[in-house]
mmCIF file of the N, C-alpha and C atoms, coordinates in Angstrom:
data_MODEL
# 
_entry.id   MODEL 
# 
loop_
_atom_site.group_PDB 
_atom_site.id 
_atom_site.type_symbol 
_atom_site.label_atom_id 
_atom_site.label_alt_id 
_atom_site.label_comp_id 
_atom_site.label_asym_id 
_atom_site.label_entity_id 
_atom_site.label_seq_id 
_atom_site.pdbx_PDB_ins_code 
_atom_site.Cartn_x 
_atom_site.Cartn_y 
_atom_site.Cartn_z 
_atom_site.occupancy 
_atom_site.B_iso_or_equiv 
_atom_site.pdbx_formal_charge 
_atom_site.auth_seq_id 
_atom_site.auth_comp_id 
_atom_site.auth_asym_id 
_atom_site.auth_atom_id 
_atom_site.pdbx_PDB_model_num 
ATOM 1   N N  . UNK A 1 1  ? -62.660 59.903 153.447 1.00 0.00 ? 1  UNK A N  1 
ATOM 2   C CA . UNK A 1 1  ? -62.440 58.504 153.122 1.00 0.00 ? 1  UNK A CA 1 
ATOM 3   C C  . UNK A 1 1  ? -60.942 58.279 152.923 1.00 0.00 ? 1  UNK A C  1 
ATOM 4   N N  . UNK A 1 2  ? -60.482 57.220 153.650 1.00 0.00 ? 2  UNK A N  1 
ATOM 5   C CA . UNK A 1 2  ? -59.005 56.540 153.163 1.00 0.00 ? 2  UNK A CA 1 
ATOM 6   C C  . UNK A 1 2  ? -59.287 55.294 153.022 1.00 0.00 ? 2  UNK A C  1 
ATOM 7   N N  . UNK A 1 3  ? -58.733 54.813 151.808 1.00 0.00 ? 3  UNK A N  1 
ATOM 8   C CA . UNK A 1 3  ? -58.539 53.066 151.618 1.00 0.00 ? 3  UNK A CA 1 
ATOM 9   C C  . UNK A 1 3  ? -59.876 52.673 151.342 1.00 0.00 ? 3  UNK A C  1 
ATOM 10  N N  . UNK A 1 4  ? -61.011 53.385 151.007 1.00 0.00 ? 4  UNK A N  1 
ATOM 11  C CA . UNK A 1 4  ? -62.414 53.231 151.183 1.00 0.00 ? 4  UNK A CA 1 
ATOM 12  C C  . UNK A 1 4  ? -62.708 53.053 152.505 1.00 0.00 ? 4  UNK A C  1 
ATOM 13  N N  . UNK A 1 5  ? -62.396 53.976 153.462 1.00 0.00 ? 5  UNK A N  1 
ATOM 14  C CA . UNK A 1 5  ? -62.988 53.292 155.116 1.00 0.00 ? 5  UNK A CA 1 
ATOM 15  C C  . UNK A 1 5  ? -62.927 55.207 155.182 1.00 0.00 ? 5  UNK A C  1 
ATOM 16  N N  . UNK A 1 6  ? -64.307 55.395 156.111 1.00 0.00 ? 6  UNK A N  1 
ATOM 17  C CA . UNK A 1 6  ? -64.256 56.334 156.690 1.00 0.00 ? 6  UNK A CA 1 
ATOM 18  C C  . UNK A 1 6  ? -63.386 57.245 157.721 1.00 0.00 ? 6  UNK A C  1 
ATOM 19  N N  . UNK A 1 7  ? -62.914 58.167 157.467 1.00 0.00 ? 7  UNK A N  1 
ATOM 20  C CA . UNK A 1 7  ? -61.244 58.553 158.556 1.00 0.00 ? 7  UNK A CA 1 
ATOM 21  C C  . UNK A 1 7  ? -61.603 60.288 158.496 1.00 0.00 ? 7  UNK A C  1 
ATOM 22  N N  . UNK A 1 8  ? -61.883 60.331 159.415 1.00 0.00 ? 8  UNK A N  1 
ATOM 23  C CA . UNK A 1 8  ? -61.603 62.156 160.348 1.00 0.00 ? 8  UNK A CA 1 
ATOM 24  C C  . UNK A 1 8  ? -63.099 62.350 160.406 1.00 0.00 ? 8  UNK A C  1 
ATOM 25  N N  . UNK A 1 9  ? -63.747 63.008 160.231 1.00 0.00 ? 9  UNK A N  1 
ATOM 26  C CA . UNK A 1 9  ? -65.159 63.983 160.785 1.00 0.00 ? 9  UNK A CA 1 
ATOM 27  C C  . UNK A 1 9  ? -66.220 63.740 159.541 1.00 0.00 ? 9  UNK A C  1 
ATOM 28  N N  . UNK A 1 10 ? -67.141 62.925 160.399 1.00 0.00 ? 10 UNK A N  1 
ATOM 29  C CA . UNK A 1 10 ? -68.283 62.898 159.356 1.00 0.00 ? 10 UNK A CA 1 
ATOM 30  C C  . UNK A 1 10 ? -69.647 62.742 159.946 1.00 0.00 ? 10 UNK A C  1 
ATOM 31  N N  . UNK A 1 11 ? -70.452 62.833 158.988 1.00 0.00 ? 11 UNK A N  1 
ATOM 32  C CA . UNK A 1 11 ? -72.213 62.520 159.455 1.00 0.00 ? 11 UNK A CA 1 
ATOM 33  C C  . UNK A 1 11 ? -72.694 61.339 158.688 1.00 0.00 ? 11 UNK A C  1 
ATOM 34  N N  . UNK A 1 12 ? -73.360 60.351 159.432 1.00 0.00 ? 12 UNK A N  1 
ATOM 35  C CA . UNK A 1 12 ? -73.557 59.104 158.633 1.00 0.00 ? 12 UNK A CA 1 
ATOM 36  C C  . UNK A 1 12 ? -75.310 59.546 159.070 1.00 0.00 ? 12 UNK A C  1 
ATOM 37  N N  . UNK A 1 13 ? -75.803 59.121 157.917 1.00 0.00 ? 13 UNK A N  1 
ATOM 38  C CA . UNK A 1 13 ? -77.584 58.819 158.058 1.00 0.00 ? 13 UNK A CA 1 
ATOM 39  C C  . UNK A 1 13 ? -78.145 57.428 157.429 1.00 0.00 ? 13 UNK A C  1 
ATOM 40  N N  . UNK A 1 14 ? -78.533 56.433 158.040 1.00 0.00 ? 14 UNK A N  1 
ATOM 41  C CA . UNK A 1 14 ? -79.242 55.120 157.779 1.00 0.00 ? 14 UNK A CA 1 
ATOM 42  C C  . UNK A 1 14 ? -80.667 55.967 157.407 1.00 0.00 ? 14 UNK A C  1 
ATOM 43  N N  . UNK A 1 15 ? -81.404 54.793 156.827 1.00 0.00 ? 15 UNK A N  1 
ATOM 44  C CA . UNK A 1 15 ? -82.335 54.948 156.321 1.00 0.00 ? 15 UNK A CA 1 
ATOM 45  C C  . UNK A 1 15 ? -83.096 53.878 157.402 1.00 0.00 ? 15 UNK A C  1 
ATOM 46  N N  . UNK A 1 16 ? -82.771 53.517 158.417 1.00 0.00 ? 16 UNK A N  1 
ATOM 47  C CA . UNK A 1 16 ? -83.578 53.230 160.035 1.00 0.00 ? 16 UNK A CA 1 
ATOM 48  C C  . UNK A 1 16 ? -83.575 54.412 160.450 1.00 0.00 ? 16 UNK A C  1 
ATOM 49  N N  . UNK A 1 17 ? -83.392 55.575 160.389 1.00 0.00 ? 17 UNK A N  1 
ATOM 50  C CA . UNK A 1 17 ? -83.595 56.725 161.119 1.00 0.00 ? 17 UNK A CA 1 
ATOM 51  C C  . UNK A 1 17 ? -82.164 56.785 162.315 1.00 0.00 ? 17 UNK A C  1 
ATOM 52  N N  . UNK A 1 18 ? -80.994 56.433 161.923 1.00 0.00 ? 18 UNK A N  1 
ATOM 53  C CA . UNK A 1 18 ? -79.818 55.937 162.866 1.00 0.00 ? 18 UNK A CA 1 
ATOM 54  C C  . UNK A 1 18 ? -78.945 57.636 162.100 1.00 0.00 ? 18 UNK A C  1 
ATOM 55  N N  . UNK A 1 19 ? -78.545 58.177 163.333 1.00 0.00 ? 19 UNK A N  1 
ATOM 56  C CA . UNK A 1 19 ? -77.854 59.082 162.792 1.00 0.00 ? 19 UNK A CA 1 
ATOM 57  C C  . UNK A 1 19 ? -76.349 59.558 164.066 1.00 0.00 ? 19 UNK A C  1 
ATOM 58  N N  . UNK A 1 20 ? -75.189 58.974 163.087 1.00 0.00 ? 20 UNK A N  1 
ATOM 59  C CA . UNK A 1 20 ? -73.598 59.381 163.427 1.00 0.00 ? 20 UNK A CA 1 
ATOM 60  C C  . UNK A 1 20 ? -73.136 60.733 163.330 1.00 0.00 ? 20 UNK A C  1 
ATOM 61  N N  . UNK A 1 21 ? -72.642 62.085 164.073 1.00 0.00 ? 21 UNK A N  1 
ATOM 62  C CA . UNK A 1 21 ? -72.153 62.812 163.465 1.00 0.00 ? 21 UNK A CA 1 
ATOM 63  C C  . UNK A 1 21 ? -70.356 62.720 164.606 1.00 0.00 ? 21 UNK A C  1 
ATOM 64  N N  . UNK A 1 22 ? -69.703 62.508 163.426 1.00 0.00 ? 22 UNK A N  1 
ATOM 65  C CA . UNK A 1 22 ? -68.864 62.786 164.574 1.00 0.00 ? 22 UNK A CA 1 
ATOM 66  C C  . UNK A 1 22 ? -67.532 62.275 163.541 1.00 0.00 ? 22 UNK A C  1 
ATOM 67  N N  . UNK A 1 23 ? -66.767 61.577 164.810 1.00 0.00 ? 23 UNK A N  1 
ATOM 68  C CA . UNK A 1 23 ? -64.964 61.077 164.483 1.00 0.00 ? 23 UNK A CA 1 
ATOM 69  C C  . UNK A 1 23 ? -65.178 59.972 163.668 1.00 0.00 ? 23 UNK A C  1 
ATOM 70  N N  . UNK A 1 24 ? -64.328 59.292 162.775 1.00 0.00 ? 24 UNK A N  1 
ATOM 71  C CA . UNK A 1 24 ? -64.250 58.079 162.740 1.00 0.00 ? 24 UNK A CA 1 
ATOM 72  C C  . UNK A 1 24 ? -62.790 57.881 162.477 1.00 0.00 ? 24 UNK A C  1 
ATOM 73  N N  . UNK A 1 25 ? -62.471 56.358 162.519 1.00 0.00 ? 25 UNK A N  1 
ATOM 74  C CA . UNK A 1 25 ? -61.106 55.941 162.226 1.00 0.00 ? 25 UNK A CA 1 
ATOM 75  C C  . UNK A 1 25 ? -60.884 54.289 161.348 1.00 0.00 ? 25 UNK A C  1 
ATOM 76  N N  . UNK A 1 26 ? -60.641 54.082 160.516 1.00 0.00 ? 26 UNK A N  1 
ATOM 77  C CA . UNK A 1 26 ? -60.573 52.882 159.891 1.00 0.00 ? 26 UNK A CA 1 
ATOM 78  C C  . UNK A 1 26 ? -61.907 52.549 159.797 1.00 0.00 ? 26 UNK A C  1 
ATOM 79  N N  . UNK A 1 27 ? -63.001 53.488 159.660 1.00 0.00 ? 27 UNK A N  1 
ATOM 80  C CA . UNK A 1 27 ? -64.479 52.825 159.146 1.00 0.00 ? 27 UNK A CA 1 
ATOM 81  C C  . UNK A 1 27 ? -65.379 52.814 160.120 1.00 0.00 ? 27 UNK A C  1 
ATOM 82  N N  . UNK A 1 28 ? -64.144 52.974 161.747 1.00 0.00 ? 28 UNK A N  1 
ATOM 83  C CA . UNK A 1 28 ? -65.074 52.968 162.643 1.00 0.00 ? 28 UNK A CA 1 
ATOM 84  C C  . UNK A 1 28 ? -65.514 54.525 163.443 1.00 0.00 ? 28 UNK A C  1 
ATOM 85  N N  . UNK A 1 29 ? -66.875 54.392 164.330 1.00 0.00 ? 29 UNK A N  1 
ATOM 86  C CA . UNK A 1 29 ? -66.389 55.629 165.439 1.00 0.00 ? 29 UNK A CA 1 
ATOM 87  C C  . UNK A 1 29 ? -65.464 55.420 166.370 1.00 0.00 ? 29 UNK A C  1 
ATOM 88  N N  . UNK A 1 30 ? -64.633 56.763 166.455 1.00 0.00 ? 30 UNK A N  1 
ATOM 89  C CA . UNK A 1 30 ? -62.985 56.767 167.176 1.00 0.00 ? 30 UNK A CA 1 
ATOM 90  C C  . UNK A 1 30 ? -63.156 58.057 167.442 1.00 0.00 ? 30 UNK A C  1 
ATOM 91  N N  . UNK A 1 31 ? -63.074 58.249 168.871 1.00 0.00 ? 31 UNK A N  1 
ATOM 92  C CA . UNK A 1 31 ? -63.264 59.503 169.146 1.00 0.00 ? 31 UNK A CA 1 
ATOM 93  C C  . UNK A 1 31 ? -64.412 60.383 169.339 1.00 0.00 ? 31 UNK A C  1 
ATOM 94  N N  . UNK A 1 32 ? -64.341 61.673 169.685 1.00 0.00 ? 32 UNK A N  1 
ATOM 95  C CA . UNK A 1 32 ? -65.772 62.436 169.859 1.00 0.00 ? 32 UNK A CA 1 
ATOM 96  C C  . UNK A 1 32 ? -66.952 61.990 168.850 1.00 0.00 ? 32 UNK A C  1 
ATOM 97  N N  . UNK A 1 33 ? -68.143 61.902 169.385 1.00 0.00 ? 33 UNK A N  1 
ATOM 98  C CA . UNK A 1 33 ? -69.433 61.712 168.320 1.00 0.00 ? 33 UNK A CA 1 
ATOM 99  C C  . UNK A 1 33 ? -70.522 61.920 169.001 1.00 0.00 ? 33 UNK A C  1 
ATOM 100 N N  . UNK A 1 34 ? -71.690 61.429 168.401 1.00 0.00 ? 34 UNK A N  1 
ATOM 101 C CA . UNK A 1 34 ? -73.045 61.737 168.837 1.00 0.00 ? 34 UNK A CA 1 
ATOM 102 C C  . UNK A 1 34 ? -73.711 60.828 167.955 1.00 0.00 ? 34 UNK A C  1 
ATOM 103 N N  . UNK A 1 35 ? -74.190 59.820 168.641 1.00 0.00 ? 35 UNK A N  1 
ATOM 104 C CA . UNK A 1 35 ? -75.503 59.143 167.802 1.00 0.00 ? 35 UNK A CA 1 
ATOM 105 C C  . UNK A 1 35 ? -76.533 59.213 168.182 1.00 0.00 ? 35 UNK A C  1 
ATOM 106 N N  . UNK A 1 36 ? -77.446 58.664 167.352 1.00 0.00 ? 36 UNK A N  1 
ATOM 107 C CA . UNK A 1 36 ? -79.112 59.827 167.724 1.00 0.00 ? 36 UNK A CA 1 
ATOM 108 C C  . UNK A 1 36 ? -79.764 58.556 166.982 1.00 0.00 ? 36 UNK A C  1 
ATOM 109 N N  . UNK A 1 37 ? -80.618 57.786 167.678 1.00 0.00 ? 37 UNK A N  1 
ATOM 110 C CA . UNK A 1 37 ? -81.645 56.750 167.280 1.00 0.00 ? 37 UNK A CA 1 
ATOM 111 C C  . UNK A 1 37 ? -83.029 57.190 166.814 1.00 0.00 ? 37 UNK A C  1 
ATOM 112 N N  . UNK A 1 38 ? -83.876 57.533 165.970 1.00 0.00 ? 38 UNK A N  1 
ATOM 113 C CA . UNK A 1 38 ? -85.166 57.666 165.729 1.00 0.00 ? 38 UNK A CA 1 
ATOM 114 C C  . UNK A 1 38 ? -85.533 58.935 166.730 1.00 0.00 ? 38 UNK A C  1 
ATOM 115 N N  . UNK A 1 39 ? -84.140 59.544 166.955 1.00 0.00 ? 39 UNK A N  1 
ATOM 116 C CA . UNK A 1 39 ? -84.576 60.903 167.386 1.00 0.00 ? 39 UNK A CA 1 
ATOM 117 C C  . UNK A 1 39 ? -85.515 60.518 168.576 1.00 0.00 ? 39 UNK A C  1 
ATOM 118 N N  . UNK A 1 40 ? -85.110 59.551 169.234 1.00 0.00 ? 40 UNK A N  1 
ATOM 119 C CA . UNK A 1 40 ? -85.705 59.259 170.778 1.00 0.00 ? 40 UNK A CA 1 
ATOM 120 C C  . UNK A 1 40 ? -84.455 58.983 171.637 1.00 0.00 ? 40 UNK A C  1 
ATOM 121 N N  . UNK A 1 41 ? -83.583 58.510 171.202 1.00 0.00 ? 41 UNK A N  1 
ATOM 122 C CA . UNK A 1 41 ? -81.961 57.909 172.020 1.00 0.00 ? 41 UNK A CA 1 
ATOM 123 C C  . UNK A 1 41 ? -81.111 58.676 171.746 1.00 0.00 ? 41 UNK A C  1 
ATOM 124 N N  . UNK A 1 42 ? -80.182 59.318 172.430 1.00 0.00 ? 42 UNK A N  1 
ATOM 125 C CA . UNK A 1 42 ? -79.402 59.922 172.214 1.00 0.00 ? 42 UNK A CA 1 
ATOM 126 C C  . UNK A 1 42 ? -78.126 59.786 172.514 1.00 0.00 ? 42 UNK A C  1 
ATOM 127 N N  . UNK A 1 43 ? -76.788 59.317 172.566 1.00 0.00 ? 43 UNK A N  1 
ATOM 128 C CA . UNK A 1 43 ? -75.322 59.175 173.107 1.00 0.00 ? 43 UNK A CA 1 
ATOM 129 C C  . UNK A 1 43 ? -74.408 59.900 172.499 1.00 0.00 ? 43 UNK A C  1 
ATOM 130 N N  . UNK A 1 44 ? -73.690 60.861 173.252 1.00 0.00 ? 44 UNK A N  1 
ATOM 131 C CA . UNK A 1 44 ? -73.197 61.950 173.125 1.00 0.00 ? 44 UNK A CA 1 
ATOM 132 C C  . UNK A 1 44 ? -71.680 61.396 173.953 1.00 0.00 ? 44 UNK A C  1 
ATOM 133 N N  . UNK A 1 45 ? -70.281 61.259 173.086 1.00 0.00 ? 45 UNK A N  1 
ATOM 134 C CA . UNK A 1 45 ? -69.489 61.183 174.195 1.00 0.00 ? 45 UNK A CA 1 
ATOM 135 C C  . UNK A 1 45 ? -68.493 60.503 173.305 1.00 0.00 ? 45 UNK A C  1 
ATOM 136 N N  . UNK A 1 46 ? -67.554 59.411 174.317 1.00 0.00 ? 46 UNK A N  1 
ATOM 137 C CA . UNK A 1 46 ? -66.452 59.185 173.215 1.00 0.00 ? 46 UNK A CA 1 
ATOM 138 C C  . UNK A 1 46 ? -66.950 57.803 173.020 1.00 0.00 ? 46 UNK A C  1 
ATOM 139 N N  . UNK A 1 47 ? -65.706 57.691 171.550 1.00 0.00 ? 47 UNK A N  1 
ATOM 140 C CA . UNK A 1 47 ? -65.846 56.272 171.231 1.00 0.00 ? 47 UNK A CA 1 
ATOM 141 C C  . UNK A 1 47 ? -64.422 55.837 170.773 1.00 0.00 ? 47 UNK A C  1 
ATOM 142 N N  . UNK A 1 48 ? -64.597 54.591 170.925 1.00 0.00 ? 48 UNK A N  1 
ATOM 143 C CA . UNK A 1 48 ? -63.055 53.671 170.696 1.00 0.00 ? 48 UNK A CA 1 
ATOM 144 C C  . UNK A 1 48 ? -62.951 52.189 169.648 1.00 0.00 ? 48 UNK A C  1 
ATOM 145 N N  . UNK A 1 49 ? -62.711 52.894 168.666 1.00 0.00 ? 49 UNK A N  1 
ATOM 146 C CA . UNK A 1 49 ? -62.998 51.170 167.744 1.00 0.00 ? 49 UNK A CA 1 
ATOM 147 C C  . UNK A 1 49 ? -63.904 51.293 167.790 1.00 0.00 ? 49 UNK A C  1 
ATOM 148 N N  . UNK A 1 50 ? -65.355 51.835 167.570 1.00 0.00 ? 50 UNK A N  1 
ATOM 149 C CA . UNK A 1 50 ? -66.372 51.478 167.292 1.00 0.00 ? 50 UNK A CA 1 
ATOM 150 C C  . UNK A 1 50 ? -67.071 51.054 168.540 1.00 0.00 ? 50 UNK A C  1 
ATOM 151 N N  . UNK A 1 51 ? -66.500 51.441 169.714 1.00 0.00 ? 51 UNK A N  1 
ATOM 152 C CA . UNK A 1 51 ? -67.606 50.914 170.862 1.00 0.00 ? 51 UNK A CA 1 
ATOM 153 C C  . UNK A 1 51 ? -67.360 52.015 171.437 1.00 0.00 ? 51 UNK A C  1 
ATOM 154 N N  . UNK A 1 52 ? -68.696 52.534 172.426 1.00 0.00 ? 52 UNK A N  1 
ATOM 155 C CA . UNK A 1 52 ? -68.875 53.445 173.483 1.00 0.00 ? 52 UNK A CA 1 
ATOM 156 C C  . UNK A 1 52 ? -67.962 53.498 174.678 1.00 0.00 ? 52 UNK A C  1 
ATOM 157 N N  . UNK A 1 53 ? -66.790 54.026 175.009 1.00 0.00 ? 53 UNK A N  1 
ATOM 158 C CA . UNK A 1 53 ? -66.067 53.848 175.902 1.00 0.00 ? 53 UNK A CA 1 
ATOM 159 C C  . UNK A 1 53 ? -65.505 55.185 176.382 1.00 0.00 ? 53 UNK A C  1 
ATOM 160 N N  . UNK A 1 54 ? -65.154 55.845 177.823 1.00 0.00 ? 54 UNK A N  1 
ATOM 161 C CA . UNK A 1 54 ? -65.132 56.881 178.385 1.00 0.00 ? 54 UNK A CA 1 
ATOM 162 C C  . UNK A 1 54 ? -65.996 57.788 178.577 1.00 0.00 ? 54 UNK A C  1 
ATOM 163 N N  . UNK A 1 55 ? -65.970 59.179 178.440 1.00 0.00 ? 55 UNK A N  1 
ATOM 164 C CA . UNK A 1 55 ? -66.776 59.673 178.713 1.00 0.00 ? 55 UNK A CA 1 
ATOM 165 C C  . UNK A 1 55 ? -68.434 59.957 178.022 1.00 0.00 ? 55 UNK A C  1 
ATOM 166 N N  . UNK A 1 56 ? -69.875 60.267 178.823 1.00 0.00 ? 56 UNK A N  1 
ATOM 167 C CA . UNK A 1 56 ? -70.871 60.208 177.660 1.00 0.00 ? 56 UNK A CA 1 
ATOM 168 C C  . UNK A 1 56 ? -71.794 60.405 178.457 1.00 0.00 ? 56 UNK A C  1 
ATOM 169 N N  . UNK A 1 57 ? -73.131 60.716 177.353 1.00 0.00 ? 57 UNK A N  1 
ATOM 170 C CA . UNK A 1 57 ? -74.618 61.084 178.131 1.00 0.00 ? 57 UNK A CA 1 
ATOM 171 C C  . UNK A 1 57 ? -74.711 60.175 177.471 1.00 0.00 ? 57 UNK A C  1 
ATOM 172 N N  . UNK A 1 58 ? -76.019 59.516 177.964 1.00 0.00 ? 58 UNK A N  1 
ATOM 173 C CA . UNK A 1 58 ? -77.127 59.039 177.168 1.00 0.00 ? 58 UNK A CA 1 
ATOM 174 C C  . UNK A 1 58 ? -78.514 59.422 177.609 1.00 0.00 ? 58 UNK A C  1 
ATOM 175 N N  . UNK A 1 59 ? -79.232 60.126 176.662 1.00 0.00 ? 59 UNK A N  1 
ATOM 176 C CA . UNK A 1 59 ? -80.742 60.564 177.145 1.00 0.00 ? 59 UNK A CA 1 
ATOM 177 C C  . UNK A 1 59 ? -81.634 59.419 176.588 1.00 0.00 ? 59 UNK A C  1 
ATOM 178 N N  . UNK A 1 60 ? -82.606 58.910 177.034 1.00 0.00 ? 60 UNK A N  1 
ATOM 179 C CA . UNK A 1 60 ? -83.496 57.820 176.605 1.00 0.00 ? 60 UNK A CA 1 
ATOM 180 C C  . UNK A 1 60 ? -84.694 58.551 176.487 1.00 0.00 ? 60 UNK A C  1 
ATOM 181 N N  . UNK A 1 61 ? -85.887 57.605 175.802 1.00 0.00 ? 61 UNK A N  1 
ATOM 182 C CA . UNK A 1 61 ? -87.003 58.462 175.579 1.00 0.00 ? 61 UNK A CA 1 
ATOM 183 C C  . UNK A 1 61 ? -87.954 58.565 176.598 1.00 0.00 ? 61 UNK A C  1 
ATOM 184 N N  . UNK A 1 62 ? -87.721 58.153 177.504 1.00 0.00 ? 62 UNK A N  1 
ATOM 185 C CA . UNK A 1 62 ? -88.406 58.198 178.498 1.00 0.00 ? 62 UNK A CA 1 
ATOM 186 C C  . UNK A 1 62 ? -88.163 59.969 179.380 1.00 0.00 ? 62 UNK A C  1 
ATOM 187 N N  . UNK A 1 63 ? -87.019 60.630 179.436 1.00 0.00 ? 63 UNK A N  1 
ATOM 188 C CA . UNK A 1 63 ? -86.166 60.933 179.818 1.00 0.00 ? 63 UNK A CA 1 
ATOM 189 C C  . UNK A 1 63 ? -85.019 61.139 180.422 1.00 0.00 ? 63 UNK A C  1 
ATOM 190 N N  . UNK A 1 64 ? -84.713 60.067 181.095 1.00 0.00 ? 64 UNK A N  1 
ATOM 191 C CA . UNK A 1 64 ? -83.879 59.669 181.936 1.00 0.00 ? 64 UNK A CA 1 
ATOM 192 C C  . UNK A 1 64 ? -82.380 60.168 181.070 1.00 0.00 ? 64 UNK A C  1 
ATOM 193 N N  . UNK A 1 65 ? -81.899 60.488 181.613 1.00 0.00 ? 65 UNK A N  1 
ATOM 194 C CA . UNK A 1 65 ? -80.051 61.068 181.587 1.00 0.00 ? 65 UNK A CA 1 
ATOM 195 C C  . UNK A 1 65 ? -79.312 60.285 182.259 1.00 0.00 ? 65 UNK A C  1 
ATOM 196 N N  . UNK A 1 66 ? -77.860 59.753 181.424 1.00 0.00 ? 66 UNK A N  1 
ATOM 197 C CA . UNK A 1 66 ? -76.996 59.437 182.505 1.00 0.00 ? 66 UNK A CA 1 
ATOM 198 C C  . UNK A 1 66 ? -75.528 59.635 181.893 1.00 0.00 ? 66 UNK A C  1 
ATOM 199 N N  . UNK A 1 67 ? -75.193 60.955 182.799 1.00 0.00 ? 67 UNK A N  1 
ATOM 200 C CA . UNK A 1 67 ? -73.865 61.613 182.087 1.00 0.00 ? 67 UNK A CA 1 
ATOM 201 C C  . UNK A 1 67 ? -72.361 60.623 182.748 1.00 0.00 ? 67 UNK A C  1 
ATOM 202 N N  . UNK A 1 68 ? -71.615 60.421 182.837 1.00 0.00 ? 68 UNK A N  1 
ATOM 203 C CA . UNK A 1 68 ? -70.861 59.466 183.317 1.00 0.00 ? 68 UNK A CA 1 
ATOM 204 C C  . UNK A 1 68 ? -69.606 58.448 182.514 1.00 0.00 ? 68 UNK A C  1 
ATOM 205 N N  . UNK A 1 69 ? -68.778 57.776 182.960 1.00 0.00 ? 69 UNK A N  1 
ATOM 206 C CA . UNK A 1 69 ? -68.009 56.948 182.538 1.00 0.00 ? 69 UNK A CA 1 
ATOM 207 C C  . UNK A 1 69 ? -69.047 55.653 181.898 1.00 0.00 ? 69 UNK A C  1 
ATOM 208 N N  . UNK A 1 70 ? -68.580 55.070 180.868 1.00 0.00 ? 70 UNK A N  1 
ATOM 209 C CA . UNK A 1 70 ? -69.108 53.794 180.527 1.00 0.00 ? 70 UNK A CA 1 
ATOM 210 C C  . UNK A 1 70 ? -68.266 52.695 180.204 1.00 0.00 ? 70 UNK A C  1 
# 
């Protein structure tokens, strides 16, 4: 924590079953992470300000994969 905002390497767990492990920066995800939805969704890859941007998987529950730029 800096300034009360989340800053360098952490694991966040909601109580929706929403689970962060990864970078953050000013509160947000910044950088490498992994979020994991109800343990059916999965996005693995980078992030920028808090949005999904460059490289990443996403596995869905169906199974479908899609490793790639976003």
């Amino acid at each position: 924590m800096k300034n009360g905002l989340r800053n360098g390497f952490g694991v966040y767990n909601s109580n929706d079953a929403i689970k962060y492990e990864g970078n953050w920066w000013n509160g947000l995800k910044h950088g490498l992470g992994k979020l994991t939805i109800k343990e059916n969704m999965i996005y693995e890859g980078d992030w920028f300000e808090g949005i999904k941007q460059g490289n990443g998987r996403i596995k869905w529950p169906s199974g479908n994969i899609y490793d790639g730029e976003l």
